[in-house]
PyMOL Python script that loads the backbone (N, CA, C, O; Angstrom):
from pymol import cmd

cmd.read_pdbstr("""\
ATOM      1  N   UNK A   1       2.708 -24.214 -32.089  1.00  0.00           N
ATOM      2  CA  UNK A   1       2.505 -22.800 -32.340  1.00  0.00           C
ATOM      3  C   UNK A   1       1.971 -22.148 -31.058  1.00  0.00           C
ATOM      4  O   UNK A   1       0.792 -22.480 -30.935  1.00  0.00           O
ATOM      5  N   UNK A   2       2.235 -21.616 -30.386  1.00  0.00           N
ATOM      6  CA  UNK A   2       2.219 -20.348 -29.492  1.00  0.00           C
ATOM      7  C   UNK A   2       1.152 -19.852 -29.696  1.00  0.00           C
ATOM      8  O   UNK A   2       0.825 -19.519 -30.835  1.00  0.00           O
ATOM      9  N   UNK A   3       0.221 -19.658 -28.454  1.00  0.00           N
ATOM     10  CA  UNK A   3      -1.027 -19.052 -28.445  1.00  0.00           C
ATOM     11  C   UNK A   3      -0.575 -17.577 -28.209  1.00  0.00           C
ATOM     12  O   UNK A   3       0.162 -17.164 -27.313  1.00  0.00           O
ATOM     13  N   UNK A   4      -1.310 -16.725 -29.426  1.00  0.00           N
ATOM     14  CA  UNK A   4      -1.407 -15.026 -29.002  1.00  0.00           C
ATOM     15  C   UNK A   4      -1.781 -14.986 -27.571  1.00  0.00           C
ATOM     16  O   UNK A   4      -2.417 -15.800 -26.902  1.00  0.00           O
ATOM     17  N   UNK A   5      -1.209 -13.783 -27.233  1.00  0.00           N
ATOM     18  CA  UNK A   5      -1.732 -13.559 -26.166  1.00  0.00           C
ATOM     19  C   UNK A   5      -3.262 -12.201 -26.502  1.00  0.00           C
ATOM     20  O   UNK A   5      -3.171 -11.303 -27.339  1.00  0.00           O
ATOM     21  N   UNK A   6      -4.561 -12.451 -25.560  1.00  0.00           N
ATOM     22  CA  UNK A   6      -5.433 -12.115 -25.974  1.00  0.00           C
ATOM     23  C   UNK A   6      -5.386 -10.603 -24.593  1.00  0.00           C
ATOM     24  O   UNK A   6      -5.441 -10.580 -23.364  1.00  0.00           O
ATOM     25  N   UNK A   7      -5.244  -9.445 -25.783  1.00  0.00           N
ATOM     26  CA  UNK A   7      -5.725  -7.920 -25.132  1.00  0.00           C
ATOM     27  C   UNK A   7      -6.203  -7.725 -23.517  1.00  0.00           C
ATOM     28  O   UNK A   7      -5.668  -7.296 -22.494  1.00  0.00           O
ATOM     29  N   UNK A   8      -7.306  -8.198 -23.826  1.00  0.00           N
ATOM     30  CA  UNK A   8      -8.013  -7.835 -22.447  1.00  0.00           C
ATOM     31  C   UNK A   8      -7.527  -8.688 -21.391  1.00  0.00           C
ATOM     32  O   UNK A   8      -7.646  -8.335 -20.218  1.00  0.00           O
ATOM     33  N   UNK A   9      -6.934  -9.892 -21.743  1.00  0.00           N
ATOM     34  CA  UNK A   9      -6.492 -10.541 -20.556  1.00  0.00           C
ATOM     35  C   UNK A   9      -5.626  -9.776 -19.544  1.00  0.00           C
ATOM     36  O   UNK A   9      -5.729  -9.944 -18.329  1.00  0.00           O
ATOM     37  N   UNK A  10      -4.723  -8.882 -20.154  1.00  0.00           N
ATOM     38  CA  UNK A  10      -3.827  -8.114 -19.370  1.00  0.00           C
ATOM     39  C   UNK A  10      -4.486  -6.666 -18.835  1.00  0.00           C
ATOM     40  O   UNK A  10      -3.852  -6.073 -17.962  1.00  0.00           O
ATOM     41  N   UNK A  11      -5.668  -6.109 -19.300  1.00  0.00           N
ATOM     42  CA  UNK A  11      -6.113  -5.116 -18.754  1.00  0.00           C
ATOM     43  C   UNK A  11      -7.057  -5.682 -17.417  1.00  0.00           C
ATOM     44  O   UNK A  11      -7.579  -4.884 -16.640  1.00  0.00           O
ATOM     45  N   UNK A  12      -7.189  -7.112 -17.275  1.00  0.00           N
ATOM     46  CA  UNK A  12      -8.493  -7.604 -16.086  1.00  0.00           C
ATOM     47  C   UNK A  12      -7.729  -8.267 -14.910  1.00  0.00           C
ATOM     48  O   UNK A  12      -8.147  -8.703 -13.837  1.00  0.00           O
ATOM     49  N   UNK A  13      -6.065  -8.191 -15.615  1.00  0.00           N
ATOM     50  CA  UNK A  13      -5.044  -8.721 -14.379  1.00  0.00           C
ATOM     51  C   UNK A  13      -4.066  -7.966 -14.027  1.00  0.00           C
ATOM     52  O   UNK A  13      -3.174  -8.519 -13.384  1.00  0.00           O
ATOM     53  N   UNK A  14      -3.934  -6.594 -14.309  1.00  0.00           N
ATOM     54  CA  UNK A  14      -3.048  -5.479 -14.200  1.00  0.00           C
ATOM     55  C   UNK A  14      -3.728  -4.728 -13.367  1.00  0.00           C
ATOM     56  O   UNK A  14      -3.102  -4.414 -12.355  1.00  0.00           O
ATOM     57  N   UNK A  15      -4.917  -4.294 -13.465  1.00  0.00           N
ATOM     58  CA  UNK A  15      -5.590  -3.833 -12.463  1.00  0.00           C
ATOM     59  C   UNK A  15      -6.626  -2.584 -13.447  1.00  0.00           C
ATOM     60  O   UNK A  15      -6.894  -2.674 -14.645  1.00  0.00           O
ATOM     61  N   UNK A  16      -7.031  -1.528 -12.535  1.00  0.00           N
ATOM     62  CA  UNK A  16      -7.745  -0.732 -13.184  1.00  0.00           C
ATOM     63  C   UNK A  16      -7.301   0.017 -14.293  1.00  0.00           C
ATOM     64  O   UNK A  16      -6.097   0.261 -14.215  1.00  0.00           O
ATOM     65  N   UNK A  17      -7.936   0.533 -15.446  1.00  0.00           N
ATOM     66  CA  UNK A  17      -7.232   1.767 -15.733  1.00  0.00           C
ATOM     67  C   UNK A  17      -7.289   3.081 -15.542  1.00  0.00           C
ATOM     68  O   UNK A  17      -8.389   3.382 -15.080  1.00  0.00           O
ATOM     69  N   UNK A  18      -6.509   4.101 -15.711  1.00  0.00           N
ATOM     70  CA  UNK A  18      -6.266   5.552 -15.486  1.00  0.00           C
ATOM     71  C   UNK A  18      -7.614   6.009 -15.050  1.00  0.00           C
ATOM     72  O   UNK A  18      -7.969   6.746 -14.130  1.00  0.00           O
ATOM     73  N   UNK A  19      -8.334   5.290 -16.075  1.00  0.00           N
ATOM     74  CA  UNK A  19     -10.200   6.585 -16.026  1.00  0.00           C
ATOM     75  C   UNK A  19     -10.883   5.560 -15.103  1.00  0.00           C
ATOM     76  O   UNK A  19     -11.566   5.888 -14.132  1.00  0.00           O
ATOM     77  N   UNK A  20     -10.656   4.354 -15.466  1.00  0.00           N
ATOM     78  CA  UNK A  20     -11.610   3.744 -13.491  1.00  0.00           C
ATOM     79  C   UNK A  20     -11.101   4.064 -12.252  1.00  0.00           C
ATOM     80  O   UNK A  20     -11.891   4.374 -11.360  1.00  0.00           O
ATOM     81  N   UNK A  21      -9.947   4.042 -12.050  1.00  0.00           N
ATOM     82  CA  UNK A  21      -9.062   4.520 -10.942  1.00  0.00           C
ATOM     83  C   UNK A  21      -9.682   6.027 -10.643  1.00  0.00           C
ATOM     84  O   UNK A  21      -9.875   6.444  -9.501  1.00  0.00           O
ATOM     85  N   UNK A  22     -10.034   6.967 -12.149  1.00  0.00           N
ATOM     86  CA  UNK A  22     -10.928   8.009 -11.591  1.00  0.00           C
ATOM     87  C   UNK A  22     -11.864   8.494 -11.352  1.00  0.00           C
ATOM     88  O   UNK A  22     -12.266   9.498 -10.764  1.00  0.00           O
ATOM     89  N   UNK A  23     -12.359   7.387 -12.058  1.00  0.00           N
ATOM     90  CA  UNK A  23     -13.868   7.281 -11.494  1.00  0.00           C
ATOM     91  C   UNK A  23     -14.286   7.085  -9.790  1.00  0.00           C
ATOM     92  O   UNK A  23     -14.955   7.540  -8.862  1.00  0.00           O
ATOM     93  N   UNK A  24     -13.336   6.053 -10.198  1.00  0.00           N
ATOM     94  CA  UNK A  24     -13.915   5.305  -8.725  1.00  0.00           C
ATOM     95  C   UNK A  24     -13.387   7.008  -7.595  1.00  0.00           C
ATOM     96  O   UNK A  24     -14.141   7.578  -6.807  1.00  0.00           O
ATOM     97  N   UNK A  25     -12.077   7.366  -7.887  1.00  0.00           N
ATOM     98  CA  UNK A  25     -12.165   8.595  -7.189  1.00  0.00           C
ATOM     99  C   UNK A  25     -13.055   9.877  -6.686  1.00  0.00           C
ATOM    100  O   UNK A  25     -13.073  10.489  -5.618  1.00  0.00           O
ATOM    101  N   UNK A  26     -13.686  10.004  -7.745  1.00  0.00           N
ATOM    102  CA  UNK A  26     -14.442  11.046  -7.963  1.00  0.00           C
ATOM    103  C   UNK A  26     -15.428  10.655  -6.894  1.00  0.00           C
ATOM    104  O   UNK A  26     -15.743  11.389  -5.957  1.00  0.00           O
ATOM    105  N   UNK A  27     -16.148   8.768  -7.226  1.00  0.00           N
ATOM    106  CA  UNK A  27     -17.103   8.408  -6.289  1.00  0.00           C
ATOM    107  C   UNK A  27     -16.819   8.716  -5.103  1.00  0.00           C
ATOM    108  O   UNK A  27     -17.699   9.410  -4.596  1.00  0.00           O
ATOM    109  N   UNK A  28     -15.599   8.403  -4.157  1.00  0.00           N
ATOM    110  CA  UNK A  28     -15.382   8.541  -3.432  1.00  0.00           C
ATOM    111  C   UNK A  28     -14.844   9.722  -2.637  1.00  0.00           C
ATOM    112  O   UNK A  28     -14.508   9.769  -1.454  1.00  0.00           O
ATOM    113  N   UNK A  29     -14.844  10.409  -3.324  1.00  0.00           N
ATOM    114  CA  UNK A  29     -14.543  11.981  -2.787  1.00  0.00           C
ATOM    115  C   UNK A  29     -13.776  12.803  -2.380  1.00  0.00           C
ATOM    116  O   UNK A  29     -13.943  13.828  -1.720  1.00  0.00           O
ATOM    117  N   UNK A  30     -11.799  11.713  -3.326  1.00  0.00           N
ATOM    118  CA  UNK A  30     -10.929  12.278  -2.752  1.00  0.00           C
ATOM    119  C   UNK A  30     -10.268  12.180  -4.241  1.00  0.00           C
ATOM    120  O   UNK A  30     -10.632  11.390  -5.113  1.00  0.00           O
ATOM    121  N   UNK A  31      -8.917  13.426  -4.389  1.00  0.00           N
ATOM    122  CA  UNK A  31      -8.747  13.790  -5.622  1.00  0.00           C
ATOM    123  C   UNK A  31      -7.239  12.618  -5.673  1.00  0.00           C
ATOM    124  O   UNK A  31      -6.668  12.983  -6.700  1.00  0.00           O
ATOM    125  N   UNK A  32      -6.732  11.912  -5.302  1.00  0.00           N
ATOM    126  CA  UNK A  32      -5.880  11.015  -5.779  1.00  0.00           C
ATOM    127  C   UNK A  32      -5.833   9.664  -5.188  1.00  0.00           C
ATOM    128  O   UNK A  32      -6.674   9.514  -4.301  1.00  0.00           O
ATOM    129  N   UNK A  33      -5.254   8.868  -5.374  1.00  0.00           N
ATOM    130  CA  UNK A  33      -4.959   7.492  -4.612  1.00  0.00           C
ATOM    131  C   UNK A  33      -3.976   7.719  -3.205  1.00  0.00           C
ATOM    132  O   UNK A  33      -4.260   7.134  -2.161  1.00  0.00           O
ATOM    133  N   UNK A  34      -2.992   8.481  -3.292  1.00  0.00           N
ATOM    134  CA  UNK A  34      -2.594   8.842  -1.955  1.00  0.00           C
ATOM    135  C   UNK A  34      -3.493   9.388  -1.280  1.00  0.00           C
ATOM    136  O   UNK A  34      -3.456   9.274  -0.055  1.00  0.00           O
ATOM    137  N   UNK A  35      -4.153   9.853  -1.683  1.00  0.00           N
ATOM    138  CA  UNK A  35      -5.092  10.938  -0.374  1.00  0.00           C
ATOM    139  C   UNK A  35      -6.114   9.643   0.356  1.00  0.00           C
ATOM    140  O   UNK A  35      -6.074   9.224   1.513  1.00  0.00           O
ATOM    141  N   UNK A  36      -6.725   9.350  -0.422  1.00  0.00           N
ATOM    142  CA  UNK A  36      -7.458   7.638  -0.062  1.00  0.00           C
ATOM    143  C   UNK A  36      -6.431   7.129   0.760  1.00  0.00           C
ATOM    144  O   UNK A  36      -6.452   7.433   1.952  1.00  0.00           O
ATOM    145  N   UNK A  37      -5.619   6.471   0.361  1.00  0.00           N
ATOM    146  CA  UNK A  37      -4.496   5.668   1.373  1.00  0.00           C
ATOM    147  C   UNK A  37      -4.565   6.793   2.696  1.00  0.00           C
ATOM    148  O   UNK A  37      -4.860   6.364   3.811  1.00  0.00           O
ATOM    149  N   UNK A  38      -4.301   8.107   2.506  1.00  0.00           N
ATOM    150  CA  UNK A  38      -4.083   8.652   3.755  1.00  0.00           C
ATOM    151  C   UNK A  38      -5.447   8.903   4.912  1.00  0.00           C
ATOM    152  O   UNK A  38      -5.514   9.002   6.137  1.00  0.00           O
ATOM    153  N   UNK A  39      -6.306   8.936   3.940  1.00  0.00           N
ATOM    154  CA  UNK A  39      -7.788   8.696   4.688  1.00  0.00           C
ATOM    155  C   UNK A  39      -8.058   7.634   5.220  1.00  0.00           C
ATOM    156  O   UNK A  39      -8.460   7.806   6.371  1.00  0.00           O
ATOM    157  N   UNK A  40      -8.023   6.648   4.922  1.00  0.00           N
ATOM    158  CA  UNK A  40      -8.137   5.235   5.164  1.00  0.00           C
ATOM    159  C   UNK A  40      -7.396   4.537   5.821  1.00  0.00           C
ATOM    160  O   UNK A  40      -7.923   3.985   6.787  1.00  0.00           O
ATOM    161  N   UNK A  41      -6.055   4.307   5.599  1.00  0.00           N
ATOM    162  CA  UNK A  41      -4.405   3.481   6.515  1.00  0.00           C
ATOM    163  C   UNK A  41      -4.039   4.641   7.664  1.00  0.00           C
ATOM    164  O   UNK A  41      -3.594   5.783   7.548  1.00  0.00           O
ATOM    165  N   UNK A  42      -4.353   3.991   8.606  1.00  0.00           N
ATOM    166  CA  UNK A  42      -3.692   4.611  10.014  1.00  0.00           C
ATOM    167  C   UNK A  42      -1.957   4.490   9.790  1.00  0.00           C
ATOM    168  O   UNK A  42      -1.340   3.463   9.505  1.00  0.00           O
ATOM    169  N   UNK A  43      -1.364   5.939  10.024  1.00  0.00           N
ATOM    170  CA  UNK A  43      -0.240   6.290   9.943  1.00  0.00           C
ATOM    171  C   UNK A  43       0.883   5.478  10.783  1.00  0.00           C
ATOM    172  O   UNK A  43       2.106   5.545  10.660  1.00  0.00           O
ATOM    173  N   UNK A  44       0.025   4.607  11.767  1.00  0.00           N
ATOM    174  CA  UNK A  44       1.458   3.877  12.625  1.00  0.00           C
ATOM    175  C   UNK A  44       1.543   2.565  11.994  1.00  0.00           C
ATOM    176  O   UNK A  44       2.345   1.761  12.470  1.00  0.00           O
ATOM    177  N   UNK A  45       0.693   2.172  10.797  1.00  0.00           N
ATOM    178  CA  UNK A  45       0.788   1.070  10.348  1.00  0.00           C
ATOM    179  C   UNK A  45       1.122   0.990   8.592  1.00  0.00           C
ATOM    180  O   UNK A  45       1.232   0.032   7.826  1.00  0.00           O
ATOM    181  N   UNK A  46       1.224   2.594   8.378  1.00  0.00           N
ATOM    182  CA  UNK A  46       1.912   2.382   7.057  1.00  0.00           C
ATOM    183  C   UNK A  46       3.332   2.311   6.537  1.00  0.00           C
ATOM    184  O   UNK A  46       4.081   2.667   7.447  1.00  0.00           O
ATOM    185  N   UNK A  47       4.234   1.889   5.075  1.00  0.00           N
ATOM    186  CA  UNK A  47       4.867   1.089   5.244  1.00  0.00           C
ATOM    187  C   UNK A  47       5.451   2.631   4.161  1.00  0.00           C
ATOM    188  O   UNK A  47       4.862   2.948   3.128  1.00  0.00           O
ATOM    189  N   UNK A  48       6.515   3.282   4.636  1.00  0.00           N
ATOM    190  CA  UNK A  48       6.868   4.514   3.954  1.00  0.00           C
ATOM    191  C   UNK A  48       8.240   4.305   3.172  1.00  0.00           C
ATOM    192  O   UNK A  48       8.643   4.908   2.178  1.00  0.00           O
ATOM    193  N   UNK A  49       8.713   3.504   3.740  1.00  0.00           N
ATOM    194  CA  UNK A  49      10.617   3.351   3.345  1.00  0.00           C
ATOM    195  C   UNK A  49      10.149   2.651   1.886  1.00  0.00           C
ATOM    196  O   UNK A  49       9.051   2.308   1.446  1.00  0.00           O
ATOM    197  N   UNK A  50      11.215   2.617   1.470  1.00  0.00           N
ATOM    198  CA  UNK A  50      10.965   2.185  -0.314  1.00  0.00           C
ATOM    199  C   UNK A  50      11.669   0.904  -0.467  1.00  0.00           C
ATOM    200  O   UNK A  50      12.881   0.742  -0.326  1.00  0.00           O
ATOM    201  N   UNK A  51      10.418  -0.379  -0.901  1.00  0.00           N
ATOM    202  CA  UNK A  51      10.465  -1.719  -0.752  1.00  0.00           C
ATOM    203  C   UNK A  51      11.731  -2.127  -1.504  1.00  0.00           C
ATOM    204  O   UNK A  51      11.703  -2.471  -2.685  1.00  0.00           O
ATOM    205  N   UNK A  52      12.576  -2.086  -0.945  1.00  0.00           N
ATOM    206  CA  UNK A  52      14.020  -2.570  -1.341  1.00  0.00           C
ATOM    207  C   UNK A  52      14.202  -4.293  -1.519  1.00  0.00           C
ATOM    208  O   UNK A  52      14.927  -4.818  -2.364  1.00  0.00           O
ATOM    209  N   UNK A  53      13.381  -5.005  -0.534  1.00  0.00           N
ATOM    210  CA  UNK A  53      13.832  -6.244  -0.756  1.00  0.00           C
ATOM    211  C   UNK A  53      13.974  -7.556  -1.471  1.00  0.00           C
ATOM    212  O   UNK A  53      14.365  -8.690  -1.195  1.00  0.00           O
ATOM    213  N   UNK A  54      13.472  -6.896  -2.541  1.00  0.00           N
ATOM    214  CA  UNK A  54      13.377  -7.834  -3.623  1.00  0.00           C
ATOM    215  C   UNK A  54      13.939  -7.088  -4.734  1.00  0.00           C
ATOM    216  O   UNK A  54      13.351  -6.037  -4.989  1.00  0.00           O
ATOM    217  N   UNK A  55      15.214  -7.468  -5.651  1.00  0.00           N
ATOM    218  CA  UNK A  55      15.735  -6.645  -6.362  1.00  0.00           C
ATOM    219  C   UNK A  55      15.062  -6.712  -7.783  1.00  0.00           C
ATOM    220  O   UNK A  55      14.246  -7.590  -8.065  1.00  0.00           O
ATOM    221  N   UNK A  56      15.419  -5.824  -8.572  1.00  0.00           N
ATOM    222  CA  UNK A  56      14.270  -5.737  -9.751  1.00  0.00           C
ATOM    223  C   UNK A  56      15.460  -7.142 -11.014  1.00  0.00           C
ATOM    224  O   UNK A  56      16.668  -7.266 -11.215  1.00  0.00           O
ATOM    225  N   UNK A  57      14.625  -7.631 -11.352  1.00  0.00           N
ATOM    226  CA  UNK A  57      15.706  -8.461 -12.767  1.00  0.00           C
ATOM    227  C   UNK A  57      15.178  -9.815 -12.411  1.00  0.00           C
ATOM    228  O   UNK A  57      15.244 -10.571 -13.381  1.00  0.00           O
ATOM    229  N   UNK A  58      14.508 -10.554 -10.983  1.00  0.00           N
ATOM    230  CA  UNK A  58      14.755 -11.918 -10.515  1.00  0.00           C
ATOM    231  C   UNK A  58      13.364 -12.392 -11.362  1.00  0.00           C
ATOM    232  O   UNK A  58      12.454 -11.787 -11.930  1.00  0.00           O
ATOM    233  N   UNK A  59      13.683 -13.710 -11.146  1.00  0.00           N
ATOM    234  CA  UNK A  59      12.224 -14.775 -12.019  1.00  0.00           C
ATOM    235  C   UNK A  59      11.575 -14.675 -11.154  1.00  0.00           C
ATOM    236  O   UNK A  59      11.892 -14.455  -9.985  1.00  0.00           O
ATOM    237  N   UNK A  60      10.190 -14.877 -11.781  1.00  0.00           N
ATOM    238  CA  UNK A  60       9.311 -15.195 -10.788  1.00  0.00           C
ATOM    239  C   UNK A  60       9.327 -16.483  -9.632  1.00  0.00           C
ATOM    240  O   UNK A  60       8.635 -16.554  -8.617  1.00  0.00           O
ATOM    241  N   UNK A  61      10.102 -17.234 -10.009  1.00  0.00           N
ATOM    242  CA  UNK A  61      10.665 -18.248  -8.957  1.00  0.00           C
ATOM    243  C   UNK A  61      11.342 -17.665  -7.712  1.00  0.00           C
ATOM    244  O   UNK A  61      10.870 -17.870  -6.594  1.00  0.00           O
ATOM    245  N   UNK A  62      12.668 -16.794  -7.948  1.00  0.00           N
ATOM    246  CA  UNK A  62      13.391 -16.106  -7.310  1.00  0.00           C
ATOM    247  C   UNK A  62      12.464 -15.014  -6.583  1.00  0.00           C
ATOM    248  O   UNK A  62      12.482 -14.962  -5.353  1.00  0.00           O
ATOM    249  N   UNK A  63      11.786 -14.282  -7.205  1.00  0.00           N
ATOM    250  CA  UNK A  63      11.076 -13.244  -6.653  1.00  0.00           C
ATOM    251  C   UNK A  63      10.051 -14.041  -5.009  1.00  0.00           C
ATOM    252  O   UNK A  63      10.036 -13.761  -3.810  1.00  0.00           O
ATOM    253  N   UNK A  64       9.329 -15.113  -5.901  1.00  0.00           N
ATOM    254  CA  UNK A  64       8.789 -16.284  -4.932  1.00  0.00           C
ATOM    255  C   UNK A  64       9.482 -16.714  -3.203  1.00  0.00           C
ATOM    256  O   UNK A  64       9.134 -16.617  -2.026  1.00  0.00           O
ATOM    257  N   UNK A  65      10.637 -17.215  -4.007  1.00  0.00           N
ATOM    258  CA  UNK A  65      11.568 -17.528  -3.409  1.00  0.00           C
ATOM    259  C   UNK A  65      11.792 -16.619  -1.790  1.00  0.00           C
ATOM    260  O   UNK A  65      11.611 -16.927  -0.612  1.00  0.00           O
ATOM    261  N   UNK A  66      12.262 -15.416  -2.489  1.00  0.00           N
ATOM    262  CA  UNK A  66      12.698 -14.029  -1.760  1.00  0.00           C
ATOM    263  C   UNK A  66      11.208 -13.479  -0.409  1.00  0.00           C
ATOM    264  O   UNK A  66      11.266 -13.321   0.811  1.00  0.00           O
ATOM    265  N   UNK A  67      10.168 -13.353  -1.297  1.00  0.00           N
ATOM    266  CA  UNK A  67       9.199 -13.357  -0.402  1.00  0.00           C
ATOM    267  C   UNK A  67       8.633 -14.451   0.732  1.00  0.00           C
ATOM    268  O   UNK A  67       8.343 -14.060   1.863  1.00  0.00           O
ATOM    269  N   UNK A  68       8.533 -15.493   0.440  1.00  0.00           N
ATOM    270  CA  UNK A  68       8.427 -16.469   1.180  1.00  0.00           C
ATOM    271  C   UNK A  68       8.998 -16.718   2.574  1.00  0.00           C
ATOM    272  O   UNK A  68       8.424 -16.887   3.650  1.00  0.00           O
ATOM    273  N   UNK A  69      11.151 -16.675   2.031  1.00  0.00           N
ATOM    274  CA  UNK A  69      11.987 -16.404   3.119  1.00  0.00           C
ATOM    275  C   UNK A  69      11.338 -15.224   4.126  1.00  0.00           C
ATOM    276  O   UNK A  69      11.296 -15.333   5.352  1.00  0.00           O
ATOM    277  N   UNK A  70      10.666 -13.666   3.086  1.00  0.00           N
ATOM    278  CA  UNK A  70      10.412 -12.492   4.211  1.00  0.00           C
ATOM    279  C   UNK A  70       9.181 -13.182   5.316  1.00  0.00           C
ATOM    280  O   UNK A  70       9.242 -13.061   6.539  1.00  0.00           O
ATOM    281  N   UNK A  71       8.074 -13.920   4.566  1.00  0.00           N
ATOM    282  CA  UNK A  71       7.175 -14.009   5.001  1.00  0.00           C
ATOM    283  C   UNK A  71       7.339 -15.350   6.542  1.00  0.00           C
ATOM    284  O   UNK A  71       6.570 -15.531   7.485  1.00  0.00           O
ATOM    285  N   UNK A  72       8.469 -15.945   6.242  1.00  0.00           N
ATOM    286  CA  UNK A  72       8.592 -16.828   7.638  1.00  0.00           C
ATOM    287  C   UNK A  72       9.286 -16.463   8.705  1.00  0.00           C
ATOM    288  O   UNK A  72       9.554 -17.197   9.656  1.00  0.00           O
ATOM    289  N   UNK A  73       9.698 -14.942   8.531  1.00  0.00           N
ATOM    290  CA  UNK A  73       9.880 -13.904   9.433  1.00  0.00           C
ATOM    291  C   UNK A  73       8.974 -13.787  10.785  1.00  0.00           C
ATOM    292  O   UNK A  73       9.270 -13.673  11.975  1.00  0.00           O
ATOM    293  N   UNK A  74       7.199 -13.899   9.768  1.00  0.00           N
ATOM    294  CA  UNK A  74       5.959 -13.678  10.746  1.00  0.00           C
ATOM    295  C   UNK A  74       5.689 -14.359  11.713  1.00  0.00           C
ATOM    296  O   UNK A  74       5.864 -15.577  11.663  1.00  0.00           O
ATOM    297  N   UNK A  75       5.156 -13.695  12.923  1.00  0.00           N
ATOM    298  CA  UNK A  75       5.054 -14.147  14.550  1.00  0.00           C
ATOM    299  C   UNK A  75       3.561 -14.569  13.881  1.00  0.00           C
ATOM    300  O   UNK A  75       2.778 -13.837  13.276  1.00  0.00           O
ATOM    301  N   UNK A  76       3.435 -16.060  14.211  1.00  0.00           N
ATOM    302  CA  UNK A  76       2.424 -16.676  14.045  1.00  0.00           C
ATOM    303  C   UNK A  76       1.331 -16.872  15.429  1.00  0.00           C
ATOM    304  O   UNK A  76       1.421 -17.865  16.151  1.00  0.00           O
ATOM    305  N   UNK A  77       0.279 -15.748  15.675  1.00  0.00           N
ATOM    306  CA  UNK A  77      -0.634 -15.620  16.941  1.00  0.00           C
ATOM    307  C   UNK A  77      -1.911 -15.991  16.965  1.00  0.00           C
ATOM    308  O   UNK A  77      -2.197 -16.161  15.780  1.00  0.00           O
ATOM    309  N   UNK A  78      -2.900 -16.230  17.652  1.00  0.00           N
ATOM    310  CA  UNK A  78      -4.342 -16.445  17.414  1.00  0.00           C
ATOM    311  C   UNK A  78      -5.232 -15.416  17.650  1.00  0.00           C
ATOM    312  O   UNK A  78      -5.147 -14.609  18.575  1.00  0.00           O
ATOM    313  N   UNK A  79      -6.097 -15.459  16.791  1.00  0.00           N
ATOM    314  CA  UNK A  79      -7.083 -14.483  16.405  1.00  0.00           C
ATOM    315  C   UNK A  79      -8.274 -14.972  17.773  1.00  0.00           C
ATOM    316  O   UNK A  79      -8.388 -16.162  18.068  1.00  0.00           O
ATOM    317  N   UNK A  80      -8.808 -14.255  18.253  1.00  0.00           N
ATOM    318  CA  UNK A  80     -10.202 -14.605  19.194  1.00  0.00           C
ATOM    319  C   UNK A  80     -10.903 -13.210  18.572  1.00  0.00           C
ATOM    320  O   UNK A  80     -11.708 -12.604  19.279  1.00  0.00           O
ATOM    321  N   UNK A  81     -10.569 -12.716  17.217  1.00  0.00           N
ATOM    322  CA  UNK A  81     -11.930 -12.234  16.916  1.00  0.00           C
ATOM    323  C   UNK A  81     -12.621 -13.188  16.787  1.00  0.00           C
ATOM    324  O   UNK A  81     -12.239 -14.303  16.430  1.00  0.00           O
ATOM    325  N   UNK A  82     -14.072 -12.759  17.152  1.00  0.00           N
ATOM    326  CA  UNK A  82     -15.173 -13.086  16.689  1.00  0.00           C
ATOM    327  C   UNK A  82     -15.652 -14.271  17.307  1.00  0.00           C
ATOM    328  O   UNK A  82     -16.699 -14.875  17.073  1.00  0.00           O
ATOM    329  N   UNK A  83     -14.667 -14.553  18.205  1.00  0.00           N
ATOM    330  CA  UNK A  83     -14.497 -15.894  19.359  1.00  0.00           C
ATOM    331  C   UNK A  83     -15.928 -16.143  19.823  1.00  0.00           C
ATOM    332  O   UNK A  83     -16.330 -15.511  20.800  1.00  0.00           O
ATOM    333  N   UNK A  84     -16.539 -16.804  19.353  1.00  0.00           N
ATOM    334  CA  UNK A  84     -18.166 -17.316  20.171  1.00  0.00           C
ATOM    335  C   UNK A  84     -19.231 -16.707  19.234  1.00  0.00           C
ATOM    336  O   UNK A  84     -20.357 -17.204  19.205  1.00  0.00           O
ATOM    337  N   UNK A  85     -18.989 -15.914  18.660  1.00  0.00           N
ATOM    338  CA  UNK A  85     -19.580 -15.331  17.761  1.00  0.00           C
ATOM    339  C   UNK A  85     -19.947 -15.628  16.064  1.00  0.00           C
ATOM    340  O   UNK A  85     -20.516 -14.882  15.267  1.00  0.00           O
ATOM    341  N   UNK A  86     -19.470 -16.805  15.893  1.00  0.00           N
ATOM    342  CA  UNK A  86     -18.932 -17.244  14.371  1.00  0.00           C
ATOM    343  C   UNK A  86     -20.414 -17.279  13.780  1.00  0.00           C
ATOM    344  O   UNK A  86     -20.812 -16.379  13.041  1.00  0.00           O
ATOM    345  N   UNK A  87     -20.911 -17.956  14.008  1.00  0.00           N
ATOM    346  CA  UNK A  87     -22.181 -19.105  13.520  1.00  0.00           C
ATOM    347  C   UNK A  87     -23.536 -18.156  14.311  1.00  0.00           C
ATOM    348  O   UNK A  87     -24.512 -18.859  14.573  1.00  0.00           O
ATOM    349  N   UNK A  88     -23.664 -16.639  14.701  1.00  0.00           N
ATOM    350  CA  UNK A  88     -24.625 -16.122  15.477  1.00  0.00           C
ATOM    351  C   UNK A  88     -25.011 -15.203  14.057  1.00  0.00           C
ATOM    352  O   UNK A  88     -24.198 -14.552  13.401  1.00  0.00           O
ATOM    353  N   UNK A  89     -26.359 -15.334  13.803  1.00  0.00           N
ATOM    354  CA  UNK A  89     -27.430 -14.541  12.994  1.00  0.00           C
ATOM    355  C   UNK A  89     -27.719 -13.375  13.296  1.00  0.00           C
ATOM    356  O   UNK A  89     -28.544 -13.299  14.207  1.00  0.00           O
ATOM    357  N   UNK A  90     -27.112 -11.770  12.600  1.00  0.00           N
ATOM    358  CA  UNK A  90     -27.924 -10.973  13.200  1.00  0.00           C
ATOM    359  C   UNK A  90     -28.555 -10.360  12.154  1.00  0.00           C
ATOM    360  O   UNK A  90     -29.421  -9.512  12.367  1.00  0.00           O
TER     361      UNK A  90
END
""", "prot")
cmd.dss("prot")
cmd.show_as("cartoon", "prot")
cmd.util.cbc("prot")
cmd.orient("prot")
């Protein structure tokens, strides 16, 4: 027999809802989620074209799949933030 699926599980893994999303707005002092993104994400690094590359219908295997291939695209470089600095107390 098939376990129900239990309510809240899907509201704590979907993300916020409508009235926290406006809350948290209000806290912060801007009247939508775009305006935040536009306050916050520097314009030469945001991603505007409409995410085409994964088509809508695939399994989550396929979807997996699809991203993975995008992601071994990435130029793999080294970080020297924080280079000497790791383990220093301030």
């Amino acid at each position: 027999m098939p376990i129900a699926p239990v309510e809240r599980f899907v509201s704590r893994h979907i993300g916020p809802s409508e009235a926290e999303v406006g809350e948290m707005l209000e806290v912060v002092g801007v009247p939508s989620l775009e305006a935040l993104i536009d306050a916050t994400v520097p314009e030469h690094i945001r991603f505007r074209a409409e995410f085409s590359e994964i088509p809508p219908g695939l399994t989550e295997q396929e979807a997996l799949a699809k991203l993975a291939e995008r992601a071994g695209e990435n130029e793999v470089w080294r970080s020297y933030l924080g280079f000497g600095f790791h383990d220093t107390i301030t």
